[in-house]
N, C-alpha and C positions, 0 to 999 in steps of 0.2 A: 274338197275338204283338205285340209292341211295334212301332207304325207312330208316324212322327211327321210334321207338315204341313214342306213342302218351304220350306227357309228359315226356319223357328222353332224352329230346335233347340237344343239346347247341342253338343258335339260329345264323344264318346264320351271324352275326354281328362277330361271332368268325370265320369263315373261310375266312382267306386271305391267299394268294400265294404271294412271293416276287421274282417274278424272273426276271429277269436280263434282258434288253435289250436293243438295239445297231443294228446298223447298219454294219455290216463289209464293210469295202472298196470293198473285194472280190466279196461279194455278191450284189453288186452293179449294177454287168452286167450281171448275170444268168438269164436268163425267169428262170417265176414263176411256170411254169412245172417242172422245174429241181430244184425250191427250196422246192417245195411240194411234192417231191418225195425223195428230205433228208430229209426235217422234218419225213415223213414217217420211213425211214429207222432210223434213230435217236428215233424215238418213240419206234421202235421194238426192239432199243437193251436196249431199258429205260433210254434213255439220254432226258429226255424230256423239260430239259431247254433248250437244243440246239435245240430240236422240235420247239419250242418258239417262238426263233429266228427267225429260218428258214420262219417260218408265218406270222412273224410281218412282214418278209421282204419281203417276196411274195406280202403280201397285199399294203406295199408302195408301191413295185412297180406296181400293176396292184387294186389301190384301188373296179375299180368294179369288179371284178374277184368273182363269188359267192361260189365257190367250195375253193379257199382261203381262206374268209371270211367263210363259214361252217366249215371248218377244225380246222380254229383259236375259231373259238365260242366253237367245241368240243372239243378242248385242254383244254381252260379254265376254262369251267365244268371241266373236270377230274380232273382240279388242284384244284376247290376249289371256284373260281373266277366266281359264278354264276351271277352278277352284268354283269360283261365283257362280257362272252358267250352269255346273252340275247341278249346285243348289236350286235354282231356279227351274233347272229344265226338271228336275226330279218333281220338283212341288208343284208344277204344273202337268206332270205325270198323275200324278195324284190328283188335283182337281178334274181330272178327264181328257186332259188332252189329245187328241191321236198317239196313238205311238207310232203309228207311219211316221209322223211328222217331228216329233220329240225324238227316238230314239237315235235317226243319226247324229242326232249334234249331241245326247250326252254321248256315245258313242265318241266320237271324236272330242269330245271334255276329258274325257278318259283318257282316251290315247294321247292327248298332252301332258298329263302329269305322269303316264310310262304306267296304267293300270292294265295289265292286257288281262287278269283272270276276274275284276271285274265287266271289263267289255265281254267276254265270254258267257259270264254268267249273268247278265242285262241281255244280250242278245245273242238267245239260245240259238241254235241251229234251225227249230221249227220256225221260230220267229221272222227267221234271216231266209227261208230259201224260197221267197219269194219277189227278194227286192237286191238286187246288184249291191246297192252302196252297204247296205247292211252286212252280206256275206263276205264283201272286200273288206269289211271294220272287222268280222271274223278272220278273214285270211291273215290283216295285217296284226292280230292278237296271237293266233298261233307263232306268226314267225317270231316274235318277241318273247314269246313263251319256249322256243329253240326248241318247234314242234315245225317242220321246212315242208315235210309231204301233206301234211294235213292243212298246213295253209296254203301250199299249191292248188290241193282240192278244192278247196275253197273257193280261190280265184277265180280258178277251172268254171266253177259252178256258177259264179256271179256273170262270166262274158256269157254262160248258156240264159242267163235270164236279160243280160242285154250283152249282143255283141260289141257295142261300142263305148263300154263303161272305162273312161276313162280312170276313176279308182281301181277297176280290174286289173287294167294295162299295168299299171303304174305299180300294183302287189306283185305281180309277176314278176317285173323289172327289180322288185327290190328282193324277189325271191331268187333271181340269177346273182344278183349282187352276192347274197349270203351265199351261193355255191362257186360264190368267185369266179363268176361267168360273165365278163364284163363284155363280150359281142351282144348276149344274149339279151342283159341290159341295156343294153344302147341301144336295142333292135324294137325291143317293147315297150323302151319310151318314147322313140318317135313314132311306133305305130299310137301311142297314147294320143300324142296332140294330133297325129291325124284323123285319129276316128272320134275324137272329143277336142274342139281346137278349141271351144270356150271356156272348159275347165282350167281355171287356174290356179289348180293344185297341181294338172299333168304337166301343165308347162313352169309351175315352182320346183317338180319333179326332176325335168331336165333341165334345167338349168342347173339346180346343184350337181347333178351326175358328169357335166359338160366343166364345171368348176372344178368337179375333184380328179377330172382327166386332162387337167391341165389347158383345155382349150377356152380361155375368157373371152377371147369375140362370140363364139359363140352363143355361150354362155350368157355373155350380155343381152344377147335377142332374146335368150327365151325368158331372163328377168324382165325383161322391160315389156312382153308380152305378157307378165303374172300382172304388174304396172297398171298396164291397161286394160285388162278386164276387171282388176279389182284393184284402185288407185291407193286403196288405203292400205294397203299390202307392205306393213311394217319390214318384214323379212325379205322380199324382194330388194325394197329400198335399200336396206341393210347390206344385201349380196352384193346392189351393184357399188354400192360405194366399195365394198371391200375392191372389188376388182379395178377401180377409179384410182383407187389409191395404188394399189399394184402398176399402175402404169403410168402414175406422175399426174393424175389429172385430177388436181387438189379442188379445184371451183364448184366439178362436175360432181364429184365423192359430197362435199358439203352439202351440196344441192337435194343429195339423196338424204342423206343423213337428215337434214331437218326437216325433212317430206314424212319418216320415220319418224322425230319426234312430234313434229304437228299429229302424225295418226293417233301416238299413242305416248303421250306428255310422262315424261321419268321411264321411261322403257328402256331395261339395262341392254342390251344388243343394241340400240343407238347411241347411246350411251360409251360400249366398248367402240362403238365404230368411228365416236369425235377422238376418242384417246388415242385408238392406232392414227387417226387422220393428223391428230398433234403432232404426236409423237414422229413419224413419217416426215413432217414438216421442221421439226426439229426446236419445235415448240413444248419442250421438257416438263415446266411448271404446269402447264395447261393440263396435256394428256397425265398428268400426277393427280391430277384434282377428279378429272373425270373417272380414271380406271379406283382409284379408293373409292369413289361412289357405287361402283358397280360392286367392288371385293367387300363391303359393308354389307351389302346385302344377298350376294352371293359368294360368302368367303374361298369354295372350293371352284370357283368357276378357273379353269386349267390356261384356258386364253390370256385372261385376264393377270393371271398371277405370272405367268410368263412377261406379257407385256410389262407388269408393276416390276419384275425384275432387270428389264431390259432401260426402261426410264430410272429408276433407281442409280442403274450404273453410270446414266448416261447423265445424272444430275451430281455424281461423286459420292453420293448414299452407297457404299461398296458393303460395307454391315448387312444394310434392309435389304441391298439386290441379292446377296449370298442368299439369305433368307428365303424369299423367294421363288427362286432358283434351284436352293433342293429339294424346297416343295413339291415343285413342279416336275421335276427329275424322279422325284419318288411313286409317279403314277405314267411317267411318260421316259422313260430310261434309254429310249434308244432316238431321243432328238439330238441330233449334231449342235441344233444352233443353241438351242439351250445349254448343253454341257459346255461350248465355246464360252459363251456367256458367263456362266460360273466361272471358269476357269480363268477369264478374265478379272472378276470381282476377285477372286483369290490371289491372283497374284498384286492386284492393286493392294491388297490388306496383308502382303508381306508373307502369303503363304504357301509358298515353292509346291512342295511335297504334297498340300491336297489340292493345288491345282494340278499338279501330275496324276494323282491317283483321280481325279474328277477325267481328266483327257482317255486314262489308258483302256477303258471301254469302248473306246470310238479307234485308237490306235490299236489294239488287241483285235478289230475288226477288220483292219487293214484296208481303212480309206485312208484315200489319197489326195483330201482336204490339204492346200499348202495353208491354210490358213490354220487348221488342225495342226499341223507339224511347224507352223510357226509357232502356235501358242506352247506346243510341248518344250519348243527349242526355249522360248523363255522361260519357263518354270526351272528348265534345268540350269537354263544363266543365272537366273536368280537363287539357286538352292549351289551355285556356284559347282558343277558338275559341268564345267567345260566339254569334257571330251564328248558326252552325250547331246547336251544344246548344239554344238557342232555337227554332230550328224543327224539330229533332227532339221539346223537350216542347209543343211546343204541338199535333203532332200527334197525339202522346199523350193528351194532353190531351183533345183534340178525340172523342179513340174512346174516353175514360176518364173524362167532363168528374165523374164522382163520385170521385176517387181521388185521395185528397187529396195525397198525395205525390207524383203528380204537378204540379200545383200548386206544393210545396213549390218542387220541382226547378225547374220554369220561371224559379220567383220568382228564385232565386239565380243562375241562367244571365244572368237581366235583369240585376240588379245588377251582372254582369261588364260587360253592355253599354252601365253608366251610366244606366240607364234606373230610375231610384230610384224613381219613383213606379209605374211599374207592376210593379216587383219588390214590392215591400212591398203593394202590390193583391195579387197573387197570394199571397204568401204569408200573407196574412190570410184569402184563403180559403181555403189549406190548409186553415190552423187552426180557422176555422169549419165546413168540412167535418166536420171527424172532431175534436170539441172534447174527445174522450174521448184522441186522440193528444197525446200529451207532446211526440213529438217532433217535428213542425209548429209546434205554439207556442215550444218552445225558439230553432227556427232564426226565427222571427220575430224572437225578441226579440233574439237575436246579430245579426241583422242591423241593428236598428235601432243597437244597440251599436256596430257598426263603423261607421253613418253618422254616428255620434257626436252622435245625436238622441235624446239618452236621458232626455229627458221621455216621448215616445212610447216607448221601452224600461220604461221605469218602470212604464207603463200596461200596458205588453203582457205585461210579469211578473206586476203583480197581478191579470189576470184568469187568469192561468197559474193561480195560487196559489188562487184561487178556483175555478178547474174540478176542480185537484188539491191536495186541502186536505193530504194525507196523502203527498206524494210529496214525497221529497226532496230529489231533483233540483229539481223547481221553485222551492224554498226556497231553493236553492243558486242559482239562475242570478236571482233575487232581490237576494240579496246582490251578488251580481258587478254588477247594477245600479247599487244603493248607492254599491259603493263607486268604480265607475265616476263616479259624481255627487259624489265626496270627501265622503260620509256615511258616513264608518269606522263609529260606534255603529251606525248603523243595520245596514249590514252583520252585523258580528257577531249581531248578533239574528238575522235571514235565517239563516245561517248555523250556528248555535246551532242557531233551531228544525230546520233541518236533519239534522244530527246527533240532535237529539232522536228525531228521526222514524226515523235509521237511525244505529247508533250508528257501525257497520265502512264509513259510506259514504266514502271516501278522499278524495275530491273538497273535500268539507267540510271533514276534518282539515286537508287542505294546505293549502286557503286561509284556514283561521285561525290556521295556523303562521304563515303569511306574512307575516299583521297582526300577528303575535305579532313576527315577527322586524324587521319596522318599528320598532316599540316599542322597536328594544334589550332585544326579553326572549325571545333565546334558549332559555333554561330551560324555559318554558311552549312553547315550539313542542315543544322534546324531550318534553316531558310528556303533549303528546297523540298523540304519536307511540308512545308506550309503553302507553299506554291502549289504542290500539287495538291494540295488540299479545297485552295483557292480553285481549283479547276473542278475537282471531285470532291465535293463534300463529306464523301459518305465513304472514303475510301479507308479502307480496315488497316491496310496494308502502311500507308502514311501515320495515321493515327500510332500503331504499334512501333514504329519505328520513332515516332517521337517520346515514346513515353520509355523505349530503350534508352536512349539520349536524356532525359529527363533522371533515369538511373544510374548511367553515368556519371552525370554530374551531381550523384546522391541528393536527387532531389526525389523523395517517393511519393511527396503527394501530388506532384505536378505529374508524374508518371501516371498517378491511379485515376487521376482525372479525366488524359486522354484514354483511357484503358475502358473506362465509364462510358467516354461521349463516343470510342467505336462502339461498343455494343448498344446506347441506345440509342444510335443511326443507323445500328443492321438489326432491330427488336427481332427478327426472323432470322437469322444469322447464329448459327451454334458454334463457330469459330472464336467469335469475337468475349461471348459469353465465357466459354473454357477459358482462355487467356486472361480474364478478368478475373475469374474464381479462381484462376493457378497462382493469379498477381496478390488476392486477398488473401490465401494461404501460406503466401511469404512473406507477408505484412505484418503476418498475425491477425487480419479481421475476417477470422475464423467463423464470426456470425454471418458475417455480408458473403463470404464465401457460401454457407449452409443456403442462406436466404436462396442466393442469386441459381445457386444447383438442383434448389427444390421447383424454385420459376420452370429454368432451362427444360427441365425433366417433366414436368408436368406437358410441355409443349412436344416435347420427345423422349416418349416414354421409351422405348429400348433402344435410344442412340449409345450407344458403346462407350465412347468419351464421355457424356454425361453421366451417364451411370457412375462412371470411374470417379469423375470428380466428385459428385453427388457421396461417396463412399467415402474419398478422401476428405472430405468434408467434415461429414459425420464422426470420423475418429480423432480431428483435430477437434471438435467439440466434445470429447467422451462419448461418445455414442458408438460404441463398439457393435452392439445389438442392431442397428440401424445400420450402420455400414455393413456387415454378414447379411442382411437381407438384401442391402444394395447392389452386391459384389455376389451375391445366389443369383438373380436377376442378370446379371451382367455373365455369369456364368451358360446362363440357361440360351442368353443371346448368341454368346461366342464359347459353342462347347469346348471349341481346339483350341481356344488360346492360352497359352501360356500364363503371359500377361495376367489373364483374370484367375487363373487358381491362385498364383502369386499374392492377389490381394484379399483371395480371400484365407490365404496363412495370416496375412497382417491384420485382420480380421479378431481371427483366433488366436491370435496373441495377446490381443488387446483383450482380449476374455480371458487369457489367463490357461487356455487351453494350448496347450503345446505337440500336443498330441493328433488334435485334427489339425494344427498348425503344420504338420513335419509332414502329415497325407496329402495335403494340398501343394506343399512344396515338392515331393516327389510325382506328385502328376505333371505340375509346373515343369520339371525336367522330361519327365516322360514325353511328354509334347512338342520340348523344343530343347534338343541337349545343349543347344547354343543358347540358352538364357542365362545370363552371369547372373541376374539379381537373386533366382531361386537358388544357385548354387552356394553363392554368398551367404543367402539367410541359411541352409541348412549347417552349412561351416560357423554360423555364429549361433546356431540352438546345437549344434556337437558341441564349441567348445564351453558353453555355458553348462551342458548337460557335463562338464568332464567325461566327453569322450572321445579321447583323442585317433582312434582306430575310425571314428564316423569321420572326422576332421580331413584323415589320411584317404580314406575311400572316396571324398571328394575333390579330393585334390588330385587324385588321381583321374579322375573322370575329366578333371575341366585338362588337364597332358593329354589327355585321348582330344582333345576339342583340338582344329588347328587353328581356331581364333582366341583359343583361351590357353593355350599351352603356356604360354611366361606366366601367368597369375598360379597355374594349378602348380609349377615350381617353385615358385614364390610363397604360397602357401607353407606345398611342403617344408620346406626349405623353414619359415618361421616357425613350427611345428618343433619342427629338429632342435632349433635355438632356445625357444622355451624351455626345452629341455635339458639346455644344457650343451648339447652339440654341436656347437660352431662347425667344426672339424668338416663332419657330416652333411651341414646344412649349407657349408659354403660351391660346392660342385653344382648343387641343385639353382643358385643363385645365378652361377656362371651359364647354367644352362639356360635361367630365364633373360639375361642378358644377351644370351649370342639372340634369342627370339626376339627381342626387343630391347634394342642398345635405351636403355631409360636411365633420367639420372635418378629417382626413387630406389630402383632396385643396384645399381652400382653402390648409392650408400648402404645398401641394407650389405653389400658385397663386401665393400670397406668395414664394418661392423662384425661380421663375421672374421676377416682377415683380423682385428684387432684381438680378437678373441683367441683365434689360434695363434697368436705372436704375432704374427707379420706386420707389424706397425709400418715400418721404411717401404714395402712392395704396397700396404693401402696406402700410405700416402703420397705414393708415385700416380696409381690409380687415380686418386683427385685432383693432383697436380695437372695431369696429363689432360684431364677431362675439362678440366676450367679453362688452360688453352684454348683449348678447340671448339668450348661452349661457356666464351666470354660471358652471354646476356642469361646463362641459369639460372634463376634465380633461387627455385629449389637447391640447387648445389652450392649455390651461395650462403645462402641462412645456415645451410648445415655445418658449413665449414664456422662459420661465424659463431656457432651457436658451441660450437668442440671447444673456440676459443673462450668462448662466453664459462664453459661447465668449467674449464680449466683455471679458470679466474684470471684470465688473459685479457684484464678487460682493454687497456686502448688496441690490442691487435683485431677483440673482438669490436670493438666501436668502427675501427676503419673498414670492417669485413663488410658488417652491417653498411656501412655510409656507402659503400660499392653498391650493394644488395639496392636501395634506396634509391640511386642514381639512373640501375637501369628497369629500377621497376617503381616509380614514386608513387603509387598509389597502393603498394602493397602493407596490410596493417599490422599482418607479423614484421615484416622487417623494422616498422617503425617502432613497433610494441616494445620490440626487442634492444633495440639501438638506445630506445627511452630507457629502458631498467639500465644497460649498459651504461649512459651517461650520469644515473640515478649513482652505481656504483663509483663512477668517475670524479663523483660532485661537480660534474659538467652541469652550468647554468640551463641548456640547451634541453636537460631530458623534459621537462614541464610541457615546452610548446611540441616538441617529437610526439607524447605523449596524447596533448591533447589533439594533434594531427589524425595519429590514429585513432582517437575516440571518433574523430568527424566520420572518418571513414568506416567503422565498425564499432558503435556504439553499445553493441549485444553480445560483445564478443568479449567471456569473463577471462581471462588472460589482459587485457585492453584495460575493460574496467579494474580488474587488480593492481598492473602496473601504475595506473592514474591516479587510481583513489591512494596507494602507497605513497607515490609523489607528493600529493596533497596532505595527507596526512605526515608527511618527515618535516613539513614547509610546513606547517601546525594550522593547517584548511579543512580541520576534522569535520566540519559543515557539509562540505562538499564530499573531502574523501571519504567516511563512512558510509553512508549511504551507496557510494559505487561498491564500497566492499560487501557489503551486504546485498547486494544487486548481484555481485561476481559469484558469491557463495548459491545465491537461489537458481543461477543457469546454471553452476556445475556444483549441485549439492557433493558429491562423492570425492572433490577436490581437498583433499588433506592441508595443500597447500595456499590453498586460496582459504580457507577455513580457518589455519593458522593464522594469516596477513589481518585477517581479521579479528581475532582474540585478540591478536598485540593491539591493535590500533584500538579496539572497547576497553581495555588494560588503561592504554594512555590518557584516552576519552574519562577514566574515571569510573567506568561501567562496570566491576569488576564482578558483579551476579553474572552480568550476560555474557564478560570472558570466559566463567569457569563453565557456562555450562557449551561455548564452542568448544573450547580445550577437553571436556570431559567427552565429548562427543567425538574426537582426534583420539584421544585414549581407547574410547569403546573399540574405534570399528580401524584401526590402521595400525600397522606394526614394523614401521620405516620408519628414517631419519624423525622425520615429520612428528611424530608422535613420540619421541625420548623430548624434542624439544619441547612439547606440549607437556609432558610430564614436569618437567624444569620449570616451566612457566605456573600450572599448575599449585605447586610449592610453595614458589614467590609467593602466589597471590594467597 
């Protein structure tokens, strides 16, 4: 009878049996003596779903029939179906049955579904001390009941009523196991298959005990001996495939595995055993399909959700594996490979610090896993904690000194630590270590790349190219050498032979679009973009890249086209869908956005990105209510991220609640003090709230950040000025400029200096800057735009025509250049004008400028409508509000002037609004 080792089971929740059944017309008029005497013969040749049949149908027909009913209750058992067989064995109990013969199989019906105080109370003590298997069903009820002497007795009592009962043997052996007596056990299960060799529970017995001691030959014999005395021995099959698989022997492991499904059709332990066999095989999608089958019906099964997190990661699902993962963790806390695992999915999804805290249980234990201490060393590279990543790979290192990636990893850890020459040491020996790896020599040569020592990168490529004459990638990071060195021709060769080598390799394509679009030769970037398209059809990567090009050349619907035809060529593809919904949302076709996030989502219900979008969706639709339950969900999926308390302030803004808005934004900080966008929002609900003490306290916080330290001075620093204190705010400026030489905060520098007098020293400052950073274009407009306020107009016209020159497709400069030649009565501002409208036609500064031009040229057809366009983007514009009353004034319109102008009166108390008053008057 079916015994399993205490603590290696699955648990009865996993064994179902799917088999078939029906009534045949035929069998409709047999007595049930002549259908239980096929099912019989049907069993014997091992057809035992037609056994099945043959039972179910006896029993309709003669429902009290007890010896039917027993037959069907023992089939059940056999298959798996210990639920059903109880039924049966019971009600054929009740029609008379023997209970010699009934009670051990419900007895072991029982002990399938883990019942030991009904096995106890079915088979009393008086019952049982006459028959072995019975008092062994007692023995093995006590131990389960964490009763160890009383089922010892037991045992004891079952070998005096037969010395060779091999259920006896085998209670003893699992009663040594519980006293952690593993000679003891070993001792009593081979005495089991000696003095019982045809029992093929004693030898399913040792076989597992032989499996969980690490010895699989052996172990194979005594499975393939359960095999053969009882061929349909699902769990047999099952064990040997596991250990098939364990040892590379893919053919062998399927072979058993579908011996398992043939016994017993949808049976989840064959089932987990094609998914590890996938998955093993490196067949991702496959074992995805099979282990969800099994977690569908056994959601807690530990195996399985282990494995689902292990394919998860291995398919880039890093979300669903975290998932997973500390399921599994939370019932099973001291698995290495598991915690690995996690710690891996976290650091893929950007999160240093709880992959650190996921490792420090297993390093607080003080193994000496180098794969353990490699993973530690990169959470702390990536949480940028050099000095620690450092001596996590050097210990590594130290237990791995051949493993060349470790190495690698050190190298790059050193580099964080400035330590250039002995980074580029170590990673030279990566790549000498294992000169057959690509990827050691790559990271050398980007590193030398980044020390912008690219004579040595140069070197480090062509022996790249030399190790790997055929590989394209090398060819490829060859070129990026090149043209790192400003040897464009050379590049393209690189490159080229790249491509040569692999025609779909994407890397290649883009970066010779790149030089292509250098060139001023668009056409040719699109052309190899279609090429490879012509190769791979379905390629996402191509597709997105033309429909960037396609935005370039402000073309948006030929963009949203390809953006369309990637996604419905990858319909299974959540990459291609985001970028499509992110593309609709800056369209503004906010509904096909909704549409297409509600599709995506419904396919992947707590993918993270869709969520996200799904949310940002909903709020560009009004649906603020629907986004907080999107962005709750998205919460619930990723409780540590930042990211999602983040959206759900934006959330609670859009409701109007500021309150749960400002909670979620300080958790958003709490989580990740490196998040700019929550600190941001909190600085613009302080200064909204007028409160300039919260304003200061965050600005303070992002000076304690050393990735946000210019911004959190820069803040303060605007703070000061608002108020009045140049004086004050200008140090704080200087300070975010030594952080970040920028031309943004230099002018905000020159601003400040103007204020405290220093006109001659700021405008040294700009002078200076414009030298040295001919192509600024920011520095440019500003300067232009000083001349522009000053009514400087042809110095400001020439400012602007520089600004233009080296940035022609920019549509402030051109906006600005237009009003400039507008002032000038330069013929010129019209077509300036309508330039920038091509290029930013939404943009109400653009449309102001235009629709004024058109309107001073007496085009009030045209120009109106832009002004009125300009006022509805930027309602709160005084000034654009203004441009507009004049021009309905001139138009004739002089209702619809007074009530813009009375509207400039209400709510503004600037230049803007004396003029509106004046006008006002007139009219």
């Amino acid at each position: 009878m079916p015994r399993h080792l205490i603590k290696h089971t699955l648990t009865a929740a996993l064994v179902t049996a799917a088999l078939g059944t029906g009534l045949a017309a035929c069998n409709q008029t047999k007595p049930t003596a002549t259908l239980l005497a096929e099912a019989k013969a049907y069993q014997e040749k091992g057809d035992r779903k037609a056994a099945m049949i043959q039972l179910k149908n006896a029993v309709a027909n003669t429902p009290e029939d007890a010896e039917a009913r027993f037959q069907l209750g023992a089939l059940h058992l056999d298959s798996g179906d210990a639920v059903s067989a109880e039924k049966e064995l019971r009600k054929a109990l009740s029609l008379g049955i023997s209970a010699d013969r009934a009670l051990p199989l419900l007895g072991r019906a029982l002990q399938t579904q883990g019942q030991p105080a009904k096995i106890l109370e079915e088979i009393t003590a008086e019952k049982a001390k006459a028959s072995a298997e019975l008092l062994a069903l007692r023995g093995d009820a006590l131990l389960m009941s964490q009763k160890p002497d009383e089922a010892k007795q037991a045992f004891e009592q079952a070998l005096q009523v037969k010395a060779t009962s091999g259920e006896a043997l085998t209670g003893l052996a699992r009663h040594a196991l519980y006293r952690n007596d593993i000679e003891a056990a070993e001792r009593f299960a081979n005495e089991a298959v000696g003095k019982d060799p045809k029992n093929p529970d004693a030898w399913l017995f040792q076989a597992n005990l032989l499996r969980s001691l690490n010895k699989p030959e052996q172990a194979m014999t005594a499975f393939t001996r359960v095999t053969e005395l009882r061929p349909h021995d699902r769990i047999a099959h099952v064990e040997k495939a596991y250990i098939q698989i364990s040892q590379g022997k893919f053919e062998e492991a399927r072979k058993n595995i579908k011996a398992a499904q043939d016994n017993a059709p949808g049976n989840l332990l064959a089932t987990y055993a094609q998914a590890l066999l996938d998955f093993t095989q490196g067949k991702n999608a496959l074992a995805q399909e099979s282990v969800q089958k099994v977690l569908k019906n056994a959601p807690n099964h530990m195996p399985s959700i282990l494995l689902a997190g292990a394919i998860e990661l291995n398919l880039g699902a890093t979300q669903q594996a975290e998932q997973h993962l500390r399921k599994y963790l939370e019932t099973n806390s001291d698995n290495l490979y598991a915690r690995k695992l996690l710690a891996q999915a976290q650091l893929k999804n950007a999160q240093p610090q709880d992959a650190a805290a996921t490792l420090a249980p297993a390093l607080e234990s003080g193994a000496n896993d180098p794969q353990l201490l490699a993973l530690a060393g990169q959470s702390y590279l990536q949480a940028r904690d050099f000095d620690r990543a450092t001596a996590y790979f050097e210990k590594a290192s130290s237990i791995a000194p051949k493993v060349a990636a470790l190495h690698t990893s050190l190298g790059l850890s050193r580099l964080g630590q400035g330590e250039k020459d002995k980074a580029i040491n170590d990673l030279e020996k990566g790549a000498a270590l294992d000169p057959g790896s690509l990827q050691g020599g790559m990271t050398l040569v980007q590193a030398e790349l980044n020390l912008k020592r690219h004579d040595k990168a140069l070197a480090a490529a062509q022996r790249l190219v030399k190790q790997h004459p055929d590989n394209a990638q090398a060819h490829g990071i060859l070129g990026a050498v090149h043209f790192a060195k400003g040897d464009v021709p050379e590049a393209r060769v690189s490159l080229e032979k790249a491509l040569a080598l692999q025609p779909t390799y994407f890397a290649a394509v883009s970066s010779l679009a790149q030089l292509d679009l250098r060139e001023k030769k668009p056409a040719e970037a699109k052309a190899r973009f279609t090429a490879l398209l012509a190769k791979d059809p379905k390629h996402i990567g191509a597709m997105n890249a033309l429909a960037e090009l396609a935005l370039l050349e402000k073309k948006p619907a030929e963009a949203t086209s390809w953006l369309e035809k990637a996604s419905t060529s990858n319909p299974e593809a959540v990459a291609p869908a985001l970028q499509l919904g992110t593309h609709y949302l800056r369209i503004k076709e906010n509904q096909k956005a909704l549409t297409l996030a509600r599709k995506t989502q419904t396919a992947n219900p707590t993918h993270p990105d869709v969520l996200d979008l799904l949310g940002q969706a909903q709020l560009a639709n009004n649906d603020a209510s629907g986004a907080l339950d999107s962005y709750s969900r998205l919460t619930n999926v990723l409780p540590k991220s930042a990211m999602a308390q983040y959206r759900m302030a934006a959330a609670y803004m859009a409701l109007k609640n500021e309150t749960e808005a400002a909670n979620h934004l300080k958790r958003a900080v709490a989580l990740d003090p490196d998040f700019l966008p929550a600190h941001l929002a909190q600085i613009d609900l302080a200064t909204r709230g007028n409160r300039p003490e919260l304003v200061l306290a965050n600005a303070r916080a992002l000076q304690a950040r050393e990735a946000h330290r210019a911004i959190g001075y820069v803040i303060e620093a605007d703070l000061l000025s608002a108020q009045g204190k140049a004086t004050q705010a200008l140090p704080l400026y200087e300070k975010a400029f030594a952080e970040k030489q920028d031309a943004k905060i230099l002018i905000n520098i020159h601003r400040a200096m103007l204020q405290s007098g220093k006109e001659a020293q700021a405008d040294s400052r700009i002078a200076n800057w414009m030298k040295t950073h001919p192509d600024d274009v920011a520095m440019a407009l500003y300067v232009a735009e000083r001349s522009l306020a000053k009514g400087q107009y042809k110095q400001a016209a020439s400012q602007f025509e520089a600004a233009t020159r080296v940035a022609p497709g920019n549509a402030i400069a051109l906006n600005n250049l237009a009003w400039t030649y507008q002032q000038l009565k330069d013929p010129r501002a019209l077509e300036t004008a309508e330039a920038a409208y091509r290029i930013s036609g939404d943009n109400p500064a653009v449309l102001d400028t235009l629709g004024m031009i058109l309107a001073e040229r007496g085009d009030l057809k045209r120009g109106l409508p832009m002004l009125q366009k300009a006022v509805s983007l930027a309602p709160h514009s005084g000034d654009l509000r203004l441009h507009l009353a004049e021009v309905l004034a001139k138009s004739g319109d002089k209702a619809a002037a007074r009530k813009e102008l009375e509207t400039i009166v209400a709510k503004s108390n600037g230049p803007g609004a004396a003029r509106a008053k004046t006008l006002l008057e007139q009219l």
